[in-house]
DRENDO-1510 file (C-alpha; in Angstrom, 1 decimal, always signed):
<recs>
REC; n; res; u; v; w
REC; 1; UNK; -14.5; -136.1; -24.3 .
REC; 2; UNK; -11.0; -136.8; -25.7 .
REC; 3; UNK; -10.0; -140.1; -27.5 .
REC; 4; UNK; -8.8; -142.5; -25.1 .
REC; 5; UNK; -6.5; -143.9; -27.7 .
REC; 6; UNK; -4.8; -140.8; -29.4 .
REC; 7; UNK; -1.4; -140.4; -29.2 .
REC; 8; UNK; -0.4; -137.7; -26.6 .
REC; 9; UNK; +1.7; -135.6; -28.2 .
REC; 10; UNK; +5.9; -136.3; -29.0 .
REC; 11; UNK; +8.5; -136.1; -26.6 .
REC; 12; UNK; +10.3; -132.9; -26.2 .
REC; 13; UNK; +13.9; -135.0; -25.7 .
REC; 14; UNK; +13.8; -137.7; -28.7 .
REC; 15; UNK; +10.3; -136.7; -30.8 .
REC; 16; UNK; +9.1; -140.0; -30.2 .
REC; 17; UNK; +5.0; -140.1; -30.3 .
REC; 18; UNK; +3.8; -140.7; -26.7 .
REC; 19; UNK; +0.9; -143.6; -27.2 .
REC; 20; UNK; -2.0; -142.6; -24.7 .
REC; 21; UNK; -1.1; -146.2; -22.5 .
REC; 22; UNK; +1.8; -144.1; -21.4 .
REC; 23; UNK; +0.3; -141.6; -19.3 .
REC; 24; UNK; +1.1; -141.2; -15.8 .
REC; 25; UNK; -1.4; -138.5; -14.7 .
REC; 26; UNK; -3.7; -135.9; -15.8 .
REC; 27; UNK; -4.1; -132.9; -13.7 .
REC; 28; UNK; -6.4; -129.5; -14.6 .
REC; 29; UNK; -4.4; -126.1; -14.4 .
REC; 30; UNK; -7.8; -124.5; -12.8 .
REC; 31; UNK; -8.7; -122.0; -16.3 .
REC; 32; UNK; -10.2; -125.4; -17.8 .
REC; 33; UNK; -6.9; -126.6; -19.7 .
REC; 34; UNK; -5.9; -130.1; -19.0 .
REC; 35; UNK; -2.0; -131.4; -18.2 .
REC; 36; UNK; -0.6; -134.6; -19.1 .
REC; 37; UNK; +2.7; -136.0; -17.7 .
REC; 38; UNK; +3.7; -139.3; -19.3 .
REC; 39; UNK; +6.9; -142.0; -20.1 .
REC; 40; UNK; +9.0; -141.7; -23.0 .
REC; 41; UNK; +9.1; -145.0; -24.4 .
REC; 42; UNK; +12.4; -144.4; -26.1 .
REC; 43; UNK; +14.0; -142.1; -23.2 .
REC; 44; UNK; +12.2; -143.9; -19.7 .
REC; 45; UNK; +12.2; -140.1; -18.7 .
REC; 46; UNK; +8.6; -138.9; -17.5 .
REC; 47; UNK; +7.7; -135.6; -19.6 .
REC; 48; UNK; +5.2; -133.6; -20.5 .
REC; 49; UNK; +3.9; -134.2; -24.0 .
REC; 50; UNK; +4.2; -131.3; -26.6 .
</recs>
């Protein structure tokens, strides 16, 4: 189970830390790793957290 409030990583375009209220969607790659896309707070580009 993963912390519901952890940042999700920093935006490849700006390095701004992505707060977890962010997120747009979760999807599993099917080998057990999860994906996140989110919004930049600072860009209002949808990425996916590094």
């Amino acid at each position: 189970m993963t912390d519901s409030s952890a940042p999700l990583g920093q935006c490849p375009s700006c390095d701004r830390e992505i707060p977890a209220a962010w997120k747009i969607i979760e999807y599993d790659h099917g080998d057990g790793n999860t994906g996140v896309f989110a919004e930049c707070p600072d860009c209002d580009a949808v990425v996916k957290p590094r």
